[in-house]
PyMOL Python script that loads the backbone (N, CA, C, O; Angstrom):
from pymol import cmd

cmd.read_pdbstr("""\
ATOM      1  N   UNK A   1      21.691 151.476 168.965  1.00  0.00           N
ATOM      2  CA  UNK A   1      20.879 150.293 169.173  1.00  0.00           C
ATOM      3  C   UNK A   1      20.806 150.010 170.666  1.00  0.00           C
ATOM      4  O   UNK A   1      21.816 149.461 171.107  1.00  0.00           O
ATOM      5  N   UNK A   2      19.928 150.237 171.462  1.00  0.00           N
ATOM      6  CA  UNK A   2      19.369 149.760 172.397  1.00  0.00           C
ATOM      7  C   UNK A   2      19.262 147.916 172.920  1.00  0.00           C
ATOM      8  O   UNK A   2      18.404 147.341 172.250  1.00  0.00           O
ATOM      9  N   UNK A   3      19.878 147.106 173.820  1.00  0.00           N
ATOM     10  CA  UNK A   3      19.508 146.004 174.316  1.00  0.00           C
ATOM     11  C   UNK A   3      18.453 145.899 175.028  1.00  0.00           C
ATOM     12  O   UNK A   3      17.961 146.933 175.481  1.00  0.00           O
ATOM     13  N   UNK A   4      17.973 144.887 175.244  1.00  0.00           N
ATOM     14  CA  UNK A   4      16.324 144.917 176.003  1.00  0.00           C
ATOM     15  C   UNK A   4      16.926 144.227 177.326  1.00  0.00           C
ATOM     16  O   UNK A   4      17.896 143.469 177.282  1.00  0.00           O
ATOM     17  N   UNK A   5      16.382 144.502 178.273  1.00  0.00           N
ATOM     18  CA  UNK A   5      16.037 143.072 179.081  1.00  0.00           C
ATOM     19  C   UNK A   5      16.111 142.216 179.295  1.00  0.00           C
ATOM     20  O   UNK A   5      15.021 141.734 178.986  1.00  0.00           O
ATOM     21  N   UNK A   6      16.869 141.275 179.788  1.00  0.00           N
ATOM     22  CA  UNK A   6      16.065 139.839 179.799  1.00  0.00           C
ATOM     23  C   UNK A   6      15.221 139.338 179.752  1.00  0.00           C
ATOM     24  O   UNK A   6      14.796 138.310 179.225  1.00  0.00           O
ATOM     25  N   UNK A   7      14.645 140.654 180.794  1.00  0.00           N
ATOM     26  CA  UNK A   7      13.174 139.706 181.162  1.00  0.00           C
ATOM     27  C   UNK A   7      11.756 140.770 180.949  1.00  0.00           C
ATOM     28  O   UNK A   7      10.727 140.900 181.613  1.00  0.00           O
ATOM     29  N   UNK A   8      12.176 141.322 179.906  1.00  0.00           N
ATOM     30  CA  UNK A   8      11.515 142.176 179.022  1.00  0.00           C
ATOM     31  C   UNK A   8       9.999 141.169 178.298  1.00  0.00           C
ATOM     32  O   UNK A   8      10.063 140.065 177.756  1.00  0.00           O
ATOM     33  N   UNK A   9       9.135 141.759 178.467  1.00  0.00           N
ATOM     34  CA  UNK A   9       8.225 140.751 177.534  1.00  0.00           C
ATOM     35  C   UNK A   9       7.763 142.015 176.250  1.00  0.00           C
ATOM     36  O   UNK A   9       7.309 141.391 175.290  1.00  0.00           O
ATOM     37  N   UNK A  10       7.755 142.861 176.096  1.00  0.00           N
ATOM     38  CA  UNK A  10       7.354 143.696 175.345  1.00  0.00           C
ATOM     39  C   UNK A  10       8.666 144.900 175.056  1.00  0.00           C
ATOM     40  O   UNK A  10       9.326 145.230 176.041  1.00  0.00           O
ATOM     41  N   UNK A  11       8.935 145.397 173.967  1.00  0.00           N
ATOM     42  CA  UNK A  11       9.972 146.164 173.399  1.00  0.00           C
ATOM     43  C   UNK A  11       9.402 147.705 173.974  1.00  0.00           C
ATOM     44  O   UNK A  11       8.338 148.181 173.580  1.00  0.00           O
ATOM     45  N   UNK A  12      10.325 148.405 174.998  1.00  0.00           N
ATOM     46  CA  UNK A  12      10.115 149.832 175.842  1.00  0.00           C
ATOM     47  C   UNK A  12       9.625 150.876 174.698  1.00  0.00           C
ATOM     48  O   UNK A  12       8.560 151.493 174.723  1.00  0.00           O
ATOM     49  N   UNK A  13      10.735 150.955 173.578  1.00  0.00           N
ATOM     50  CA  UNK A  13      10.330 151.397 172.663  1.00  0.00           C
ATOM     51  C   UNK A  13       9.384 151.652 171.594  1.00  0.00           C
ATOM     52  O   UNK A  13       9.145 152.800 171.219  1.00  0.00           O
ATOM     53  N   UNK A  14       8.960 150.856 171.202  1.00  0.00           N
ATOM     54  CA  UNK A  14       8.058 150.559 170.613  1.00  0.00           C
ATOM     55  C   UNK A  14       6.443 149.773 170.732  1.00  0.00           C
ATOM     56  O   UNK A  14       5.377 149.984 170.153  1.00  0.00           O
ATOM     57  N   UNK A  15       6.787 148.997 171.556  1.00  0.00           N
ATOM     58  CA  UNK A  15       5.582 147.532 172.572  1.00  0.00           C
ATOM     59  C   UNK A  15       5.785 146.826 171.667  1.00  0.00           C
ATOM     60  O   UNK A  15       4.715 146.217 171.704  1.00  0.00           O
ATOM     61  N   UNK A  16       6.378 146.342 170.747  1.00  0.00           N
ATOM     62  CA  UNK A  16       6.283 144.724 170.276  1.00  0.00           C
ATOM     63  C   UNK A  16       6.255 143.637 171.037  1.00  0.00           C
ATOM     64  O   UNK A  16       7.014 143.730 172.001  1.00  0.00           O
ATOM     65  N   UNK A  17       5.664 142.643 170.965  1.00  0.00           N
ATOM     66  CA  UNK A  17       5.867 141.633 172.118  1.00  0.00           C
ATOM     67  C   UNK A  17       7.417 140.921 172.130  1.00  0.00           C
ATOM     68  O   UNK A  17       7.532 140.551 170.962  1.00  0.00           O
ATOM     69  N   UNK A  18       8.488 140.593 172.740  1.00  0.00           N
ATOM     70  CA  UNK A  18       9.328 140.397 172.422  1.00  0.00           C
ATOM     71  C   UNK A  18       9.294 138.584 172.893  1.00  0.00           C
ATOM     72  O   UNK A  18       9.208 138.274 174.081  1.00  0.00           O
ATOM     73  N   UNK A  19       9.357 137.750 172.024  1.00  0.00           N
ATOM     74  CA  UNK A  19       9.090 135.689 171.929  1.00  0.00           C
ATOM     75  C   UNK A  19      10.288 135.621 172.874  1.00  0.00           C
ATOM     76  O   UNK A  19      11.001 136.613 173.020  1.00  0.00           O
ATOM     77  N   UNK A  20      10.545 134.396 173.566  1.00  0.00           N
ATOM     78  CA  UNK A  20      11.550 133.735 173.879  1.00  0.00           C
ATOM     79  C   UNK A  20      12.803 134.711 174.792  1.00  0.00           C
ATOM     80  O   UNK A  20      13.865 134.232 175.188  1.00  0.00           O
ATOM     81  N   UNK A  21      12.542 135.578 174.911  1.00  0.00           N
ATOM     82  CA  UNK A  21      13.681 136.176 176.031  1.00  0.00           C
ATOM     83  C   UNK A  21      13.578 136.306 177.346  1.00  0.00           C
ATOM     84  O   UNK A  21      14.419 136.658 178.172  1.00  0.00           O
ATOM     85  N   UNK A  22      12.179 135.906 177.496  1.00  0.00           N
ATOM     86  CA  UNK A  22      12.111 135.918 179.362  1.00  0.00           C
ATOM     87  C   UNK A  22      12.521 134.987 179.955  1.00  0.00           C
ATOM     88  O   UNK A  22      12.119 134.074 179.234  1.00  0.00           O
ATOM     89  N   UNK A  23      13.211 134.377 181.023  1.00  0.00           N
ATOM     90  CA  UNK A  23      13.389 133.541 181.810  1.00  0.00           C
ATOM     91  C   UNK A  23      12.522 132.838 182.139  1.00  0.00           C
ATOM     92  O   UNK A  23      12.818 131.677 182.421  1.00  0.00           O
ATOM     93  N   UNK A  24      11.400 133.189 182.209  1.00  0.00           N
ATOM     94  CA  UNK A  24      10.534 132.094 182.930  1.00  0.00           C
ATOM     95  C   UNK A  24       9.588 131.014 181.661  1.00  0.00           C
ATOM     96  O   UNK A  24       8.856 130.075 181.974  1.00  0.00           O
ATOM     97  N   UNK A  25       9.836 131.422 180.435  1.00  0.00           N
ATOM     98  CA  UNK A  25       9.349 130.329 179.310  1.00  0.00           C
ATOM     99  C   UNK A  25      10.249 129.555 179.162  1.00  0.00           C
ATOM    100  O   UNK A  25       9.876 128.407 178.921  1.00  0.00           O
ATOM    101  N   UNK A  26      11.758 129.787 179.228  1.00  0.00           N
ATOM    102  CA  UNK A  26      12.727 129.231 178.876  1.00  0.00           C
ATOM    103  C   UNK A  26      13.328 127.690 180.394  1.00  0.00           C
ATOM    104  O   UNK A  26      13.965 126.638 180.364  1.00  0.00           O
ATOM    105  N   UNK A  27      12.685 128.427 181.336  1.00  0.00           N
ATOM    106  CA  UNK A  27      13.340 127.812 182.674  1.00  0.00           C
ATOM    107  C   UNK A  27      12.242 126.572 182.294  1.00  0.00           C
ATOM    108  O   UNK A  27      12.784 125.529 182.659  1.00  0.00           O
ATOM    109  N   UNK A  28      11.033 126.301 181.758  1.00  0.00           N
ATOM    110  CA  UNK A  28      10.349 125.123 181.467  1.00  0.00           C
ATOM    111  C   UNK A  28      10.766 124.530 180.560  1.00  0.00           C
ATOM    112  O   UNK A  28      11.161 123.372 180.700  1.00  0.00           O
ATOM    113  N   UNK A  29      10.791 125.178 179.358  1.00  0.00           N
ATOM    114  CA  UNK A  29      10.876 124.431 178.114  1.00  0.00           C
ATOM    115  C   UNK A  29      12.396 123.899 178.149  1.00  0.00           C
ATOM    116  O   UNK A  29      13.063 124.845 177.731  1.00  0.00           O
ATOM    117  N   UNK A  30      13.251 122.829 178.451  1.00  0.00           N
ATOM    118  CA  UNK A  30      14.308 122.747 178.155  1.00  0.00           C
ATOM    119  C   UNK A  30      14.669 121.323 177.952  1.00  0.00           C
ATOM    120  O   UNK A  30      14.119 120.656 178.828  1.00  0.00           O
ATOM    121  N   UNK A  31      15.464 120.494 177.043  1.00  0.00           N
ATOM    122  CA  UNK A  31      15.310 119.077 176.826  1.00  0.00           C
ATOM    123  C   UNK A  31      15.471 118.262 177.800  1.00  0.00           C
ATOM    124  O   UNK A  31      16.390 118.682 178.503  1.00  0.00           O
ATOM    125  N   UNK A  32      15.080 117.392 178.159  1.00  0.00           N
ATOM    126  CA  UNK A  32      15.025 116.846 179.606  1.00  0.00           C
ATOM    127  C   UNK A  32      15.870 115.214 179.048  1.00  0.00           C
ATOM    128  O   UNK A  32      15.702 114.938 177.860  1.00  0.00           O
ATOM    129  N   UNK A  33      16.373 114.627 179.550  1.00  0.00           N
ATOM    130  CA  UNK A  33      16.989 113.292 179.291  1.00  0.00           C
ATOM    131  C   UNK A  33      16.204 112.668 179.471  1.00  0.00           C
ATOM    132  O   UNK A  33      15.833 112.238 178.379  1.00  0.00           O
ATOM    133  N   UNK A  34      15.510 112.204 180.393  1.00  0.00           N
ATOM    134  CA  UNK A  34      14.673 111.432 180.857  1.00  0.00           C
ATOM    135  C   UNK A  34      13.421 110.950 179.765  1.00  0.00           C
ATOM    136  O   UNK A  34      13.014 109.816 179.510  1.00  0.00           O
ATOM    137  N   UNK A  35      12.955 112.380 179.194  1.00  0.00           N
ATOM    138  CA  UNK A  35      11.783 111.893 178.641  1.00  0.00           C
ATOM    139  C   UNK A  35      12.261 111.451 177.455  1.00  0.00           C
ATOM    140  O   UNK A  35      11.691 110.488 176.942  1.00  0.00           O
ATOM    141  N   UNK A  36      13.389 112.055 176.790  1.00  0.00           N
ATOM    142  CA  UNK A  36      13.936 111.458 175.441  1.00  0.00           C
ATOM    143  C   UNK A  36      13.926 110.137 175.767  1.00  0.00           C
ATOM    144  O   UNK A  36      13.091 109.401 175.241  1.00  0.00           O
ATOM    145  N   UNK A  37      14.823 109.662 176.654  1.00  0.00           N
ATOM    146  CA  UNK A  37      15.233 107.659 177.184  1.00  0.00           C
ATOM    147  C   UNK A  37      13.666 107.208 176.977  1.00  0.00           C
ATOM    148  O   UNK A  37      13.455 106.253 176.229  1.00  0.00           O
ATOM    149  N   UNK A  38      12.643 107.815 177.570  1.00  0.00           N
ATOM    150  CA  UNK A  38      11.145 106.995 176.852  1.00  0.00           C
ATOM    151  C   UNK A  38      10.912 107.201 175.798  1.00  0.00           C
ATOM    152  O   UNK A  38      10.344 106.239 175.281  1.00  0.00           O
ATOM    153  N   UNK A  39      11.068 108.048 175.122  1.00  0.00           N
ATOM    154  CA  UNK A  39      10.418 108.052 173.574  1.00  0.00           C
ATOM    155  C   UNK A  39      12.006 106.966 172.399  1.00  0.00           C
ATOM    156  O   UNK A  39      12.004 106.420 171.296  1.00  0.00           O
ATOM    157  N   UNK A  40      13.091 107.175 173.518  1.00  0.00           N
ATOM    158  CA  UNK A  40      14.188 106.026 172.337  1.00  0.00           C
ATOM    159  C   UNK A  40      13.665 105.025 172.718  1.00  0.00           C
ATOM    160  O   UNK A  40      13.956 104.210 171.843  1.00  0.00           O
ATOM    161  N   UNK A  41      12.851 104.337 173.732  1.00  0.00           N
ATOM    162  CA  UNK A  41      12.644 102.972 174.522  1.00  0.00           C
ATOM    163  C   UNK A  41      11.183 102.584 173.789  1.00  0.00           C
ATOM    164  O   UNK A  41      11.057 101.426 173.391  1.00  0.00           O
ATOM    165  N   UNK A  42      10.036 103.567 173.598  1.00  0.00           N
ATOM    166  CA  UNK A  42       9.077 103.425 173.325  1.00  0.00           C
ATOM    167  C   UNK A  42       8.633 104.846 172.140  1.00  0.00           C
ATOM    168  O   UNK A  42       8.277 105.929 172.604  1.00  0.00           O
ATOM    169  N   UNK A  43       8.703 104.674 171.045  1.00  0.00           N
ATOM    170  CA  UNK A  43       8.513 105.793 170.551  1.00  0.00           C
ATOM    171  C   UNK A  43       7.358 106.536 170.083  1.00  0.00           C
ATOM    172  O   UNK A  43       7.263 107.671 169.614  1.00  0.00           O
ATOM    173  N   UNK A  44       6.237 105.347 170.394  1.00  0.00           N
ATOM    174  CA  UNK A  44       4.635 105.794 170.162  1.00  0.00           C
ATOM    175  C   UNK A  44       4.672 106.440 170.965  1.00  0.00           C
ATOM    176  O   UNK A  44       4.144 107.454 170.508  1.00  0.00           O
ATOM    177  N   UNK A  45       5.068 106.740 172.450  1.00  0.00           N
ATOM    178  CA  UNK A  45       4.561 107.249 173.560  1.00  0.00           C
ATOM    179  C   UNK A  45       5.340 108.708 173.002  1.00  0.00           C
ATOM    180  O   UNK A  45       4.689 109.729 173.222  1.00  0.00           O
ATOM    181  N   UNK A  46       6.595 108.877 172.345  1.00  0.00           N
ATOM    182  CA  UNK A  46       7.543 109.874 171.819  1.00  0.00           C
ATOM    183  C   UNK A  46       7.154 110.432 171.057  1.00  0.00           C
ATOM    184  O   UNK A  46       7.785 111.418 170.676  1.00  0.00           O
ATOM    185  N   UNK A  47       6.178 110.154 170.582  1.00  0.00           N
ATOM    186  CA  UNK A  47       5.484 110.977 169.449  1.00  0.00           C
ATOM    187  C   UNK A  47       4.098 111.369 169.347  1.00  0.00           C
ATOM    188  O   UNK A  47       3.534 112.024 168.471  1.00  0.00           O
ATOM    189  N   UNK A  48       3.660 110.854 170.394  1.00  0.00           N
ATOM    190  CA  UNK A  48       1.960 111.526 171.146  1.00  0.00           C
ATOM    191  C   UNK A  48       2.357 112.633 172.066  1.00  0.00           C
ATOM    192  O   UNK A  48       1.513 113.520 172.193  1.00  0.00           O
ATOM    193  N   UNK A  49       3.593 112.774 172.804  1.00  0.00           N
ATOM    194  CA  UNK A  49       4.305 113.650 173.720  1.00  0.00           C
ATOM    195  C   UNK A  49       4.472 114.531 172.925  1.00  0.00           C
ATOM    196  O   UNK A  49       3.777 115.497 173.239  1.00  0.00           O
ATOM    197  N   UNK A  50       5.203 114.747 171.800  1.00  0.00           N
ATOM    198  CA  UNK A  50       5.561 115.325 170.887  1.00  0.00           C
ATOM    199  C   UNK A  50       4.642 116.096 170.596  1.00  0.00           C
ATOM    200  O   UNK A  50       4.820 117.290 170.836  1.00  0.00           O
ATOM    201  N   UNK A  51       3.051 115.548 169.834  1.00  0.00           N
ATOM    202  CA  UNK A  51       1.798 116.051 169.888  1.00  0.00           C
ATOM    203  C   UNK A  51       1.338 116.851 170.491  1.00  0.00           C
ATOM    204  O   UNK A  51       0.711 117.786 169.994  1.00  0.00           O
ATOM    205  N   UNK A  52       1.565 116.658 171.911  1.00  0.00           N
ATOM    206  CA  UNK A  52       0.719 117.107 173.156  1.00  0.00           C
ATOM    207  C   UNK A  52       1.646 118.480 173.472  1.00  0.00           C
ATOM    208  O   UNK A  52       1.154 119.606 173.536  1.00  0.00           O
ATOM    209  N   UNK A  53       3.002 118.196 173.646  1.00  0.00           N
ATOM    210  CA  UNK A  53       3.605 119.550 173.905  1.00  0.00           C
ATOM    211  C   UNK A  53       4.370 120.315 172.471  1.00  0.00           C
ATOM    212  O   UNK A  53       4.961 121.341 172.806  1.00  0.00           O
ATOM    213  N   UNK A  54       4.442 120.087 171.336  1.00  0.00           N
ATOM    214  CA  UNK A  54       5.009 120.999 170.486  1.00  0.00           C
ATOM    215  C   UNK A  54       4.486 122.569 170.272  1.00  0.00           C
ATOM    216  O   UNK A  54       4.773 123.444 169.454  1.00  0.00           O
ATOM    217  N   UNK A  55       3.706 122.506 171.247  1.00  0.00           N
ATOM    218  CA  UNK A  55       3.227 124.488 170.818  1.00  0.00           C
ATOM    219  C   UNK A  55       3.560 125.243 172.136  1.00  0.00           C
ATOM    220  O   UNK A  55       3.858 126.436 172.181  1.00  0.00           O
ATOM    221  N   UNK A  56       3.469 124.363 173.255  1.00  0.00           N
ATOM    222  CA  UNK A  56       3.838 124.843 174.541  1.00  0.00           C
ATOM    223  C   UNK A  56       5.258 124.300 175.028  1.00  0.00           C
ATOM    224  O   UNK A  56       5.701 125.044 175.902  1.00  0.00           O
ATOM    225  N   UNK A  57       5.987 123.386 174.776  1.00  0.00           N
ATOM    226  CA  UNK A  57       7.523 123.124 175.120  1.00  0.00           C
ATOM    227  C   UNK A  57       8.039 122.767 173.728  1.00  0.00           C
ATOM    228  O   UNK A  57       8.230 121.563 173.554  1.00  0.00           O
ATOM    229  N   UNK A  58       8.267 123.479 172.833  1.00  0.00           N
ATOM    230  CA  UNK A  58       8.662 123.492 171.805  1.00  0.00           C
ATOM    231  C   UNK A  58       9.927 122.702 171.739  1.00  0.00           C
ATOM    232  O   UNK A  58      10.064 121.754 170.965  1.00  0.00           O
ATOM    233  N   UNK A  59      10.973 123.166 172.679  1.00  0.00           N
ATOM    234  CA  UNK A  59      12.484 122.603 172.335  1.00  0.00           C
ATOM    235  C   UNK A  59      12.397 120.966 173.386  1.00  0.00           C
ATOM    236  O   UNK A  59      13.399 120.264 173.520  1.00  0.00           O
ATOM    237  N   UNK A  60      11.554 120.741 173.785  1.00  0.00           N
ATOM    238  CA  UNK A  60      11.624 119.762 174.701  1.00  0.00           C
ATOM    239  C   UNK A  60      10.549 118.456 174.070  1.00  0.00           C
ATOM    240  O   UNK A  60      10.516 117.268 174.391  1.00  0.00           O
ATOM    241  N   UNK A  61       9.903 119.053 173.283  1.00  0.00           N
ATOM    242  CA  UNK A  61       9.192 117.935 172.393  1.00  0.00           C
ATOM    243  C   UNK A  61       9.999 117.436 171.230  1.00  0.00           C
ATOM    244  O   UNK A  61       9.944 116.261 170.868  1.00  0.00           O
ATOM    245  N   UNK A  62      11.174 118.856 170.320  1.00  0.00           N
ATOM    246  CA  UNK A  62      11.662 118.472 169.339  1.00  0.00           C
ATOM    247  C   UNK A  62      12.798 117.553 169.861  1.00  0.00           C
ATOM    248  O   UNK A  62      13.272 116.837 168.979  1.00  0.00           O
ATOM    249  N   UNK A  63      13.306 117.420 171.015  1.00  0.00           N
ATOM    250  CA  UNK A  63      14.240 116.169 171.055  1.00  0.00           C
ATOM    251  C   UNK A  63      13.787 114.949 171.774  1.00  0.00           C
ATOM    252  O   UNK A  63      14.581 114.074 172.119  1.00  0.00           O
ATOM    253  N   UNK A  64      12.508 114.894 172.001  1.00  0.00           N
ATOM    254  CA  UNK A  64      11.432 113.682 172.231  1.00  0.00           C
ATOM    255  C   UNK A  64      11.573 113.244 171.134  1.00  0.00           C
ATOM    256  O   UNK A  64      12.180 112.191 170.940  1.00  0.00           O
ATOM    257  N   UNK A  65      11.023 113.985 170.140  1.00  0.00           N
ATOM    258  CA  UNK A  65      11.005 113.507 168.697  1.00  0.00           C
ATOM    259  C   UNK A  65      12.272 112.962 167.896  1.00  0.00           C
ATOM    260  O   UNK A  65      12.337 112.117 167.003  1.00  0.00           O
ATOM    261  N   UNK A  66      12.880 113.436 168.279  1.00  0.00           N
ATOM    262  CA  UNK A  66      14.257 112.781 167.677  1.00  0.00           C
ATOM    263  C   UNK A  66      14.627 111.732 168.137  1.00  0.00           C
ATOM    264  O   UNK A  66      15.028 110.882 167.341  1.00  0.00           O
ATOM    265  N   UNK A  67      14.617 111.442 169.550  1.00  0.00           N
ATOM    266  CA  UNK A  67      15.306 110.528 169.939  1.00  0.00           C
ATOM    267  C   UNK A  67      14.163 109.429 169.617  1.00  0.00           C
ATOM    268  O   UNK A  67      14.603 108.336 169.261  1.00  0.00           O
ATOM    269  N   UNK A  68      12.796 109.561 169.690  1.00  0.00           N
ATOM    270  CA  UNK A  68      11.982 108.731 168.997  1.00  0.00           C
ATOM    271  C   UNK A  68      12.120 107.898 167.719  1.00  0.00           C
ATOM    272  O   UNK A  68      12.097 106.696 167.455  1.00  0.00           O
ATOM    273  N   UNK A  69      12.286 109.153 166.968  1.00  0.00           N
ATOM    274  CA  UNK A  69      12.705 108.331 165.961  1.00  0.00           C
ATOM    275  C   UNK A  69      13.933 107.555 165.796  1.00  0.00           C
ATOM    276  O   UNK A  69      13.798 106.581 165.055  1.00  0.00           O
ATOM    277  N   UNK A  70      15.265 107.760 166.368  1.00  0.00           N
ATOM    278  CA  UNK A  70      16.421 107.360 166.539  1.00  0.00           C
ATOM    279  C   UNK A  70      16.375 105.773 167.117  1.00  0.00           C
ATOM    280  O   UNK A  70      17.109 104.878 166.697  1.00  0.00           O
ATOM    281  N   UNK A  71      15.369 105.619 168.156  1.00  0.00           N
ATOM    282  CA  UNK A  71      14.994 104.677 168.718  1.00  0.00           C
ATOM    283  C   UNK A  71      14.387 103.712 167.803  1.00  0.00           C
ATOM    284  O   UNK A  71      14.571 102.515 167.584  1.00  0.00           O
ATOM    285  N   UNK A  72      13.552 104.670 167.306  1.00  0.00           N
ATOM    286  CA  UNK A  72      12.453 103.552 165.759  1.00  0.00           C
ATOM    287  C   UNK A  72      13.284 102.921 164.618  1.00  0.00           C
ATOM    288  O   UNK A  72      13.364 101.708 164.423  1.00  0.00           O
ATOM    289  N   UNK A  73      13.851 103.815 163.937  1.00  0.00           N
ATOM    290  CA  UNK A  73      15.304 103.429 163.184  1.00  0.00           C
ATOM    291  C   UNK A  73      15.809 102.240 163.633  1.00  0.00           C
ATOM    292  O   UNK A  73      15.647 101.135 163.117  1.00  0.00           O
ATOM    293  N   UNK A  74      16.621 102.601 164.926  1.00  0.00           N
ATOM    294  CA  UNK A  74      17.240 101.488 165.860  1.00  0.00           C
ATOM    295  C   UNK A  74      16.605  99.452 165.602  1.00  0.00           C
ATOM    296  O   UNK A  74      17.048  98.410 165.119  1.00  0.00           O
ATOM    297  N   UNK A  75      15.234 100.004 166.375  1.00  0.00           N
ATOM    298  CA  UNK A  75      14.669  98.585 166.392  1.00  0.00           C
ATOM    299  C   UNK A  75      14.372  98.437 165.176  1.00  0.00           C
ATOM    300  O   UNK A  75      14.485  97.219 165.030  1.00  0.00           O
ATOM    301  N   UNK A  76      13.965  99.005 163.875  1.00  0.00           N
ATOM    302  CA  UNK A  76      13.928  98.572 162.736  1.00  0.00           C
ATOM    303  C   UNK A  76      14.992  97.628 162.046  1.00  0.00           C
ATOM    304  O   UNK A  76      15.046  96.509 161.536  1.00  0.00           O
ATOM    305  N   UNK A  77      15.936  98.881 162.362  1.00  0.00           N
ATOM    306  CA  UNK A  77      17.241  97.991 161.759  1.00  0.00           C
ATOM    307  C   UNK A  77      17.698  96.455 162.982  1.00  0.00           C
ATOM    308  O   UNK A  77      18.301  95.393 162.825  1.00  0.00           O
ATOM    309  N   UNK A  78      17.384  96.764 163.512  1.00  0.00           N
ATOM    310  CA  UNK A  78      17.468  95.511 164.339  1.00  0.00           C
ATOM    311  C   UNK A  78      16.987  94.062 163.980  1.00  0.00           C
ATOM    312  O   UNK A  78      17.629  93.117 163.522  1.00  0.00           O
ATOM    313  N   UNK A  79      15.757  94.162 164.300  1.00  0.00           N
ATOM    314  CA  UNK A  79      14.273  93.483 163.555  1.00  0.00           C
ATOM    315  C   UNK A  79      14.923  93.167 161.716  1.00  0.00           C
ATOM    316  O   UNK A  79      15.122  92.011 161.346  1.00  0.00           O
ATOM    317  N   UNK A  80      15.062  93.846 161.185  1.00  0.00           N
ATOM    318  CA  UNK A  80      15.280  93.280 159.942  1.00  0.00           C
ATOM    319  C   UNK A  80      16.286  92.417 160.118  1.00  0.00           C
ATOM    320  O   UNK A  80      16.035  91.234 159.888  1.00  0.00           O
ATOM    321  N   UNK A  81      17.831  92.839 160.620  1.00  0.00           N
ATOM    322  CA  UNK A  81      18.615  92.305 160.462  1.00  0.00           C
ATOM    323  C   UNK A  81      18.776  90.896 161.139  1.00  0.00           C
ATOM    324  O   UNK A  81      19.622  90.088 160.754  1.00  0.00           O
ATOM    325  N   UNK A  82      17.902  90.655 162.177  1.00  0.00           N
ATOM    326  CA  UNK A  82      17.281  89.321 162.818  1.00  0.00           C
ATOM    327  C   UNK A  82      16.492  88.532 161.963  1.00  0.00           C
ATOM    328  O   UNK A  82      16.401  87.332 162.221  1.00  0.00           O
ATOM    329  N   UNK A  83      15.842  89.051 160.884  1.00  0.00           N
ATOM    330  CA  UNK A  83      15.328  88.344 160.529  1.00  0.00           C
ATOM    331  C   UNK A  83      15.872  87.525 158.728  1.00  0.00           C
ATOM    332  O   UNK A  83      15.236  86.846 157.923  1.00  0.00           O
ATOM    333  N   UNK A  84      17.053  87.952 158.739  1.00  0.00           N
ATOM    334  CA  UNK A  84      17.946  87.149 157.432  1.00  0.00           C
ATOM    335  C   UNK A  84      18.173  86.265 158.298  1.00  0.00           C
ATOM    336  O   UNK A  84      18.841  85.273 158.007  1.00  0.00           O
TER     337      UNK A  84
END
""", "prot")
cmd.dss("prot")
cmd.show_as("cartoon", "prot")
cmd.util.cbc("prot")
cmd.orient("prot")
């Protein structure tokens, strides 16, 4: 068995395209703190982000999205419990 590259985009052997092993898709896409803290603070904005990048920053939208919702949860349960 042969290892590839790192920074291989296509398999030597064969040409398959090889997803996710190059450095330079990975050096963008990566979860950022910052944008999560807006989508827990505001989560409409967390989930149009989400929209906009889930096909091109895949891992960096899915924890927008989470913390979005984590945030939504949050003030829900909040909001209800203010209001007994």
């Amino acid at each position: 068995m042969q290892n590839l590259d790192v920074k291989a985009v296509v398999c030597p052997k064969c040409g398959v395209p090889v997803n996710g092993n190059n450095a330079e898709s990975n050096s963008e896409d990566r979860n950022n703190g910052w944008w999560n803290l807006l989508g827990f603070f505001f989560p409409i904005v967390g989930w149009i982000l989400w929209a906009v990048w889930h096909k091109e920053y895949p891992k960096r939208a899915h924890g927008i999205c989470v913390w979005s919702w984590v945030g939504f949860v949050i003030s829900f349960v909040i909001s209800f419990l203010s209001s007994i």
